[in-house]
C-alpha positions, 0 to 999 in steps of 0.5 A: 545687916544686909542680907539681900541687895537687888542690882538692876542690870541691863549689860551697860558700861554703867551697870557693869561699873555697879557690880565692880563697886559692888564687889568692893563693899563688905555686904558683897560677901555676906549678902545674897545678890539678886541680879535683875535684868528686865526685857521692857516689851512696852518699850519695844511697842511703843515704836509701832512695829510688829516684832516677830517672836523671833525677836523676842526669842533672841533678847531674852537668850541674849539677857539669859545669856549676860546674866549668866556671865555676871553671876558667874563672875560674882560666885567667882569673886567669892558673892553668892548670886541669883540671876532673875529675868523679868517682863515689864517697865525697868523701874517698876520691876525692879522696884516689885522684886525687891519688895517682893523678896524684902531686899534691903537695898538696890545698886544700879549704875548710872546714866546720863540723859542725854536725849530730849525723851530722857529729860522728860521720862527721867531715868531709871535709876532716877525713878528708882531713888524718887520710889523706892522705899529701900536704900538706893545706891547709884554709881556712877562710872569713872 
């Protein structure tokens, strides 16, 4: 039985079409339903600019924001859902929280790699299916 599901979810057409998908699976109804949005501040770094803390302030309300939104959206569809916000690499955060509450799978949305830097990185779903230990469904957008 799934009790637990993590959905990774960063406000994407892709991960918007994850939640839809989600809706439609029986588990939807019967299992808690971790929403998980991570801010990737290494990312933000890695351009070698200093980002005022006015910056930072504004994309966490923002995915505060989004996850209120999609977590109403799920207890309106009849889900039980829990909106988490979390600090650090995509994958890698994704992948420690549903460890952390023993999850029984994760969903994510899909996502080309359209860019040079992707082709070398890989996604995150990609590195979610590679490392993870728990069942990985990704989908894709129609």
């Amino acid at each position: 039985m799934i009790n637990k599901i993590v959905v990774g979810y960063d406000g994407s057409e892709h991960a918007k079409a994850a939640i839809e998908f989600l809706k439609k699976l029986k588990e939807f109804n019967e299992a808690e339903i971790h929403i998980v949005t991570v801010i990737d501040l290494a990312q933000l770094y890695s351009y070698g600019v200093e980002i005022p803390q006015s910056v930072f302030e504004n994309i966490k309300k923002h995915s505060e924001d989004e996850l209120k939104k999609v977590v109403e959206e799920i207890k309106s569809a009849g889900g039980k859902a829990v909106a988490v916000l979390i600090e650090g690499s995509p994958a890698d955060a994704i992948l420690d929280y549903a460890q952390k509450i023993q999850a029984d799978m994760i969903v994510v949305g899909s996502r080309g790699l359209s860019t040079f830097k992707g082709l070398l990185l890989g996604s995150v779903s990609a590195k979610l299916v590679r490392e993870s230990k728990l069942p990985v469904l990704v989908v894709k957008k129609s």
